[in-house]
C-alpha positions in Angstrom: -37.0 -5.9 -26.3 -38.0 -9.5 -25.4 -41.0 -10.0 -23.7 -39.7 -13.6 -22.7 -37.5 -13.4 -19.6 -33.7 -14.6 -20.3 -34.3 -14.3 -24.0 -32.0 -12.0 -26.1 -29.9 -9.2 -24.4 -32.8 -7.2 -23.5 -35.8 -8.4 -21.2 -38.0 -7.3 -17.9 -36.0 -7.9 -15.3 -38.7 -6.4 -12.9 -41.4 -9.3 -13.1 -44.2 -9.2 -11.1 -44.1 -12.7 -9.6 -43.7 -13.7 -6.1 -40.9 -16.7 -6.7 -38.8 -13.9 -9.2 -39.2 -10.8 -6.9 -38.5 -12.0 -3.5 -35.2 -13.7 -2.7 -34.8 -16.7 -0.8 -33.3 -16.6 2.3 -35.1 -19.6 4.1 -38.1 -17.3 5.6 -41.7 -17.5 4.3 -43.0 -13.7 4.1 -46.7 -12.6 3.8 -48.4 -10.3 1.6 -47.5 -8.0 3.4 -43.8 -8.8 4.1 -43.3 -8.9 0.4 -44.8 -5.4 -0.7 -40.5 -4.6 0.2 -39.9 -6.4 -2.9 -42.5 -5.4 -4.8 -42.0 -1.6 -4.5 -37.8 -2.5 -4.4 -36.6 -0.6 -8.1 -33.6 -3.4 -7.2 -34.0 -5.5 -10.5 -35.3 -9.3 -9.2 -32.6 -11.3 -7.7 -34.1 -14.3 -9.1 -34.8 -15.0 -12.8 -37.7 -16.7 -14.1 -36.1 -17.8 -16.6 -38.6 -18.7 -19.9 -41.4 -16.8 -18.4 -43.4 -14.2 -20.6 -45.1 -11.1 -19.4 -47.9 -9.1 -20.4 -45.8 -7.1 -22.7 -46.5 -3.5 -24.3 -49.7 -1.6 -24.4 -51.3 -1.1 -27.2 -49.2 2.5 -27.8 -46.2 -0.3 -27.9 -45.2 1.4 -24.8 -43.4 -1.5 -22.1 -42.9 -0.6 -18.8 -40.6 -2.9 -16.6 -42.0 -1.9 -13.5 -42.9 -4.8 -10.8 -45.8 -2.7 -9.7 -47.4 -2.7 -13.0 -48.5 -6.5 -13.5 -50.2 -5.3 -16.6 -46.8 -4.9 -18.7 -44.5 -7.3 -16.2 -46.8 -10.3 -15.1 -46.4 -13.9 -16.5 -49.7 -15.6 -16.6 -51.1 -19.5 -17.6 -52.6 -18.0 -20.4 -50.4 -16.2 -21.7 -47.7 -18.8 -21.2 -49.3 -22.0 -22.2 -49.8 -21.1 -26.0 -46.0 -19.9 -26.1 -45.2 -23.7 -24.4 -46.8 -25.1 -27.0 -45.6 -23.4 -30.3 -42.3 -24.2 -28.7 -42.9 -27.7 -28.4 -44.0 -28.1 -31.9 -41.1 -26.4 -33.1 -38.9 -28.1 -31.1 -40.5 -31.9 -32.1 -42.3 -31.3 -35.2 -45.2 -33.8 -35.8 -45.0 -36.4 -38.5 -46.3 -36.0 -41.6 -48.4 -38.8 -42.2 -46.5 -40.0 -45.7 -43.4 -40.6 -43.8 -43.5 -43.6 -41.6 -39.6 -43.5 -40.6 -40.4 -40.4 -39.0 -40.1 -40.7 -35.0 -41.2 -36.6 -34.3 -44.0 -36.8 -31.4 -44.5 -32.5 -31.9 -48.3 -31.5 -31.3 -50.5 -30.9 -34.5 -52.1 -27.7 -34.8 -55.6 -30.0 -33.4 -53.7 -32.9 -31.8 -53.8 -31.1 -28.1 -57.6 -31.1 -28.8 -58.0 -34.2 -28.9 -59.1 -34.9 -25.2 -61.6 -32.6 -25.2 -65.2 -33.6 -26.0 -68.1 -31.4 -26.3 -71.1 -32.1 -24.1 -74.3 -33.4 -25.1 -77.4 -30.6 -26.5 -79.7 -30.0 -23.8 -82.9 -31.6 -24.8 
């Protein structure tokens, strides 16, 4: 099982996401308007495709249940480290003895590099 939505032949295909779960069909719905979807055991009519959930528990049980954002819901957090290993992959950095190299990948530190630490209190 795939935990990544689209990925292999087996993946949730209940996720617990608004955009996934509720078709479009030119109305806005509420809350409230889209608990039909939410508790629908239809699989989602839209794909969000990339997208990886919570995954098992820690029994390795996985349910694909939309109801259950636990095992079903993608989230930043989750998502944002997967985005990055695949973009490192995808565009390996340079090493630094090869100057013909034109890969801009991230280095394991490189997407730290914006971030500065604050000043000690005094």
């Amino acid at each position: 099982m795939s935990y990544v939505v689209g990925f292999g032949d087996s993946y949730p295909i209940h996720v617990h996401h608004r955009s996934a779960s509720i078709p479009w069909d030119g109305h806005q719905y509420s809350c409230e308007g889209g608990d039909k979807w939410l508790y629908s055991e239809d699989p989602n009519p839209n794909t969000l495709l990339g997208a990886m959930v919570g995954g098992p528990d820690q029994q390795d049980k996985f349910l694909d249940d939309r109801k259950k954002p636990r095992f079903t819901e993608p989230s930043i957090s989750s998502n944002a480290g997967l985005v990055a290993a695949l973009i490192a992959l995808h565009d390996p950095p340079c090493e630094s003895s090869n100057s013909n190299c034109v890969g801009s990948g991230i280095d394991k530190m490189g997407i730290f590099t914006n971030i500065h630490s604050f000043p000690s209190p005094p």
